[in-house]
KEZAPA-899813 format. One record per atom (N, C-alpha, C): x negated, y negated, z; residue in three letters. Coordinates in steps of 0.05 Angstrom, whole numbers, plus 5000, padded with zeros to 4 digits. Layout:
# residues N
XYZALA ...
END
This chain:
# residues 170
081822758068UNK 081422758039UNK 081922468028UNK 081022258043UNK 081421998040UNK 079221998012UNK 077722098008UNK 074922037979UNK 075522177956UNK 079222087958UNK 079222237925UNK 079321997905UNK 077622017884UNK 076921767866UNK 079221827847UNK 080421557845UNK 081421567809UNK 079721547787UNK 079521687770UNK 077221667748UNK 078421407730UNK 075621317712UNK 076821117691UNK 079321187679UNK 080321007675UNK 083320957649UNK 083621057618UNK 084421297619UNK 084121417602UNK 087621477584UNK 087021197553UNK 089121207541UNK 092221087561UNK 091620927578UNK 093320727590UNK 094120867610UNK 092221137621UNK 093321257644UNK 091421337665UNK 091121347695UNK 088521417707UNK 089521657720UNK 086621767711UNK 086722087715UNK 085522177742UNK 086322287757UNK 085322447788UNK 082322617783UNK 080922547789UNK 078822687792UNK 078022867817UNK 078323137824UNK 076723197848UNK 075423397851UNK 073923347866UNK 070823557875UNK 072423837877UNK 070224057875UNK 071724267882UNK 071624327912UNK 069124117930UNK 070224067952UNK 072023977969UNK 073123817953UNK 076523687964UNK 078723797959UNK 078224037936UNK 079924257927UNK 080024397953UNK 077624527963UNK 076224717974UNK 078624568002UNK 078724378010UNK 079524198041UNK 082524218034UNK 083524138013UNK 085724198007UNK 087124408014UNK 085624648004UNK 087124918012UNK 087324978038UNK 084124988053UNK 084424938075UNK 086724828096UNK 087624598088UNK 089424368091UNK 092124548098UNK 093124668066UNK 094724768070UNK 095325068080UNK 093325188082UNK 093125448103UNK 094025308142UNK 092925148134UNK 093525058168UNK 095824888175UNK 095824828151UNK 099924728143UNK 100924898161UNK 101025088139UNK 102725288139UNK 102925458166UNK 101225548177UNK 100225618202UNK 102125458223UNK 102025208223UNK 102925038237UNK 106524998237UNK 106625048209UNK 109525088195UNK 112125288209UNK 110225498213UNK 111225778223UNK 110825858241UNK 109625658266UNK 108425748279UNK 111025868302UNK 112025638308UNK 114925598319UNK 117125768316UNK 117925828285UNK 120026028286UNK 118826278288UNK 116226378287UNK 114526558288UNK 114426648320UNK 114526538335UNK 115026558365UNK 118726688376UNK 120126538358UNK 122526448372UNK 123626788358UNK 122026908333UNK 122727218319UNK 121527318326UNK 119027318332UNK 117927558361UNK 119127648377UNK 121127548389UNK 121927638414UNK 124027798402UNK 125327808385UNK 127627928366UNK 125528178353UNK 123528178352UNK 122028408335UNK 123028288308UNK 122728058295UNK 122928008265UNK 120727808261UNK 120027888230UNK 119127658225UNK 118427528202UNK 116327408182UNK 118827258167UNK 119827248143UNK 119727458131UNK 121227608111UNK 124727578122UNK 125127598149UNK 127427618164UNK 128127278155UNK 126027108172UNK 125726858163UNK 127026708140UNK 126826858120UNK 127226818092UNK 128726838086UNK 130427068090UNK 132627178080UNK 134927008097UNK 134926958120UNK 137126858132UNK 137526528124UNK 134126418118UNK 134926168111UNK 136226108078UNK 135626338063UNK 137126258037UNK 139526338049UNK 140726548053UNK 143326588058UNK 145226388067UNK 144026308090UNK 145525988095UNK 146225808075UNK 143525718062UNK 143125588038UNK 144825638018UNK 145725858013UNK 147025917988UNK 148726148003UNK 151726068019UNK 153126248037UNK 154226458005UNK 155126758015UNK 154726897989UNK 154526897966UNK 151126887972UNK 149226947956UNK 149727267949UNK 148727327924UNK 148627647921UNK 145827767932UNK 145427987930UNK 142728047932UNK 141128117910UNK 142228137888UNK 140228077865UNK 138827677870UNK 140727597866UNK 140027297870UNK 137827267895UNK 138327367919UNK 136427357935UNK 132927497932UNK 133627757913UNK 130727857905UNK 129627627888UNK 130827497872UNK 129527347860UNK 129127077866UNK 129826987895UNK 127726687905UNK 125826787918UNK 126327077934UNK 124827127952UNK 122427327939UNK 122227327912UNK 120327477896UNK 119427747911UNK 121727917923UNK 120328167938UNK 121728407925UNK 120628687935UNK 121428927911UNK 124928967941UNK 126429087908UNK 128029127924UNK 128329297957UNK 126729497957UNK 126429587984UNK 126029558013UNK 123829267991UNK 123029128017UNK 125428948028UNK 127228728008UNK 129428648022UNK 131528798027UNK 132129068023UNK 133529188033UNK 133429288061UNK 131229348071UNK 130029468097UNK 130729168116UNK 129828858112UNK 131228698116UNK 133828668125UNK 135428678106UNK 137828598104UNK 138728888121UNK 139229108122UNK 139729228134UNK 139229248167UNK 136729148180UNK 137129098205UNK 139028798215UNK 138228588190UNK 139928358197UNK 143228458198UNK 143528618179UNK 146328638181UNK 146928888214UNK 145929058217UNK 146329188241UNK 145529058271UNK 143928938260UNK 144928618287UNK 146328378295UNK 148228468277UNK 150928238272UNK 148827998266UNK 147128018248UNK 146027738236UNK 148127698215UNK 147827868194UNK 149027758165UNK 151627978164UNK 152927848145UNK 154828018136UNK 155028048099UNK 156228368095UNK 155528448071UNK 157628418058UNK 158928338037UNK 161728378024UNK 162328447996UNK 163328687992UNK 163528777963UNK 164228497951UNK 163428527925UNK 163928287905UNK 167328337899UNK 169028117892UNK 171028147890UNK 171128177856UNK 169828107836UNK 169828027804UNK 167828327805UNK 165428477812UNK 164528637802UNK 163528747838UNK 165629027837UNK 165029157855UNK 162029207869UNK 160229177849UNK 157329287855UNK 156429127873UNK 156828837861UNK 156128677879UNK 155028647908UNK 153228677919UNK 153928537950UNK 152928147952UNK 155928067971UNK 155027777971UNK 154727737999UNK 152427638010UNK 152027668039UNK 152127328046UNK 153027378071UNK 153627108097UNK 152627098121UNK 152726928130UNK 151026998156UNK 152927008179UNK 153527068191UNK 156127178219UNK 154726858232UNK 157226858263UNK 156826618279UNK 154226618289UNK 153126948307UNK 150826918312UNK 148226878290UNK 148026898271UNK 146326918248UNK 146626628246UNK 148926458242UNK 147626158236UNK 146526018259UNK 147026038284UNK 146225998305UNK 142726018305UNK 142026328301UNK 139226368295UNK 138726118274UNK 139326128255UNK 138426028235UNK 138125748251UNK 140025568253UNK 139725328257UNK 138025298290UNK 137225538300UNK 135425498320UNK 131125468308UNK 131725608292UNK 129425638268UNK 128525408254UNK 131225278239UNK 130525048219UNK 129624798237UNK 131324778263UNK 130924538280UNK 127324498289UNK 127524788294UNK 124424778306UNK 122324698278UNK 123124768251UNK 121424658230UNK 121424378233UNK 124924338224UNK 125424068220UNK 124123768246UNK 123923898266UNK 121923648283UNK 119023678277UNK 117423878270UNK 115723938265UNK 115523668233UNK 116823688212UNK 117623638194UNK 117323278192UNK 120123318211UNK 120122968213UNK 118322938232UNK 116822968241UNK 114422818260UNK 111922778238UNK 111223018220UNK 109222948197UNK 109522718187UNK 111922698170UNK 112922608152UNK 113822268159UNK 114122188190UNK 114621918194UNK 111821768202UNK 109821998208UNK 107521988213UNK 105921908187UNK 105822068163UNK 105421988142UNK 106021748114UNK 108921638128UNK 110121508112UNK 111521548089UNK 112821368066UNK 115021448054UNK 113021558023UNK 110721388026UNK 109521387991UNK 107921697998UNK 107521768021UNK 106122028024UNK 108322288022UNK 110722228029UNK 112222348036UNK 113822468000UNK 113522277984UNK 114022257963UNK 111822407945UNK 109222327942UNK 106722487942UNK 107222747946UNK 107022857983UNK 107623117979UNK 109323297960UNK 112223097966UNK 114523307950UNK 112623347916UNK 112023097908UNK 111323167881UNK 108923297879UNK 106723387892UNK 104523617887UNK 106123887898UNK 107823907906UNK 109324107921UNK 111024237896UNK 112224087881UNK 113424097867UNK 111424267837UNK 109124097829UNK 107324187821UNK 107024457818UNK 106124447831UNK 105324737843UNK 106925027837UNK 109824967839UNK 111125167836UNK 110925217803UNK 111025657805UNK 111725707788UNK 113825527760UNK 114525517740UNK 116925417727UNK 119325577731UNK 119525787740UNK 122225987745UNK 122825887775UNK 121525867795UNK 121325767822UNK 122225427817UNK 120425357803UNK 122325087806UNK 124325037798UNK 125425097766UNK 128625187769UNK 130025247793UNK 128825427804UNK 129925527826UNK 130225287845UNK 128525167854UNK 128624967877UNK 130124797867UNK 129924757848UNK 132124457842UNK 134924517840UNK 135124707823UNK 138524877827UNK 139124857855UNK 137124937872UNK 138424967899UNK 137724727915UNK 137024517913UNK 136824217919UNK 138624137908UNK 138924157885UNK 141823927873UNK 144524047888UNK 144924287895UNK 147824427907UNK 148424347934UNK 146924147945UNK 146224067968UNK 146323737967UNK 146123657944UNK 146323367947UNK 149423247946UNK 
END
């Protein structure tokens, strides 16, 4: 996608112009991203019979160690049933653990047990080289690029979301 033109200067600012064929390569682009993305922990949860809804759930949990599960329906935008059916084999495979809320009984705030972070950080590693090999490959102004069409992109409730949970990390 090297032939994307900047259009003329419009009011002291230049505007992106692109074909709806470089749209069209784009998506493309990122279907095979993504493909590529998952390909790895997608292998490594086959053999476990999971996959990656399981994916998901264990990596926020890490991310945000008890987390509730309302909080979790809502990064992982799924109906409650579906993360429940989830979380219920993760927790009967000593992945996660469930813990009444201590301030509002209803609560559940889930964690991930020793084996569960283990998974997890066997998962992220396999992204994360995948990750840093793009990304040193690409350089720092691309790398910068991505995050910000990435960023783009997201819903405005999702990006709240990502940044809440980027800044708790910095």
């Amino acid at each position: 996608m090297s032939d994307i033109r900047p259009a003329p200067r419009y009011g002291g600012e230049s505007l992106l112009f692109l074909t709806d064929e470089q749209l069209r390569q784009g998506i493309e682009a990122m279907f095979f991203a993504y493909r590529g993305f998952t390909a790895d922990p997608d292998r490594i949860l086959s053999e476990m019979a999971y996959g990656r809804a399981h994916h998901r759930a264990i990596h926020f949990i890490n991310r945000a160690p008890g987390t509730t599960v309302n909080n979790l329906l809502a990064i992982l935008g799924v109906t409650k049933q579906s993360l429940n059916r989830v979380l219920r084999t993760l927790i009967e495979d000593g992945l996660v653990e469930s813990r009444v809320g201590t301030v509002d009984k209803r609560e559940r705030h889930l964690f991930l047990t020793e084996k569960g972070e283990t998974l997890e950080a066997t998962l992220s590693d396999a992204q994360r080289t995948r990750m840093r090999a793009a990304f040193k490959d690409a350089g720092p102004e691309a790398v910068a690029g991505f995050r910000k069409v990435l960023e783009a992109m997201m819903d405005a409730d999702m990006r709240h979301a990502y940044t809440k949970l980027r800044d708790t990390s910095s």
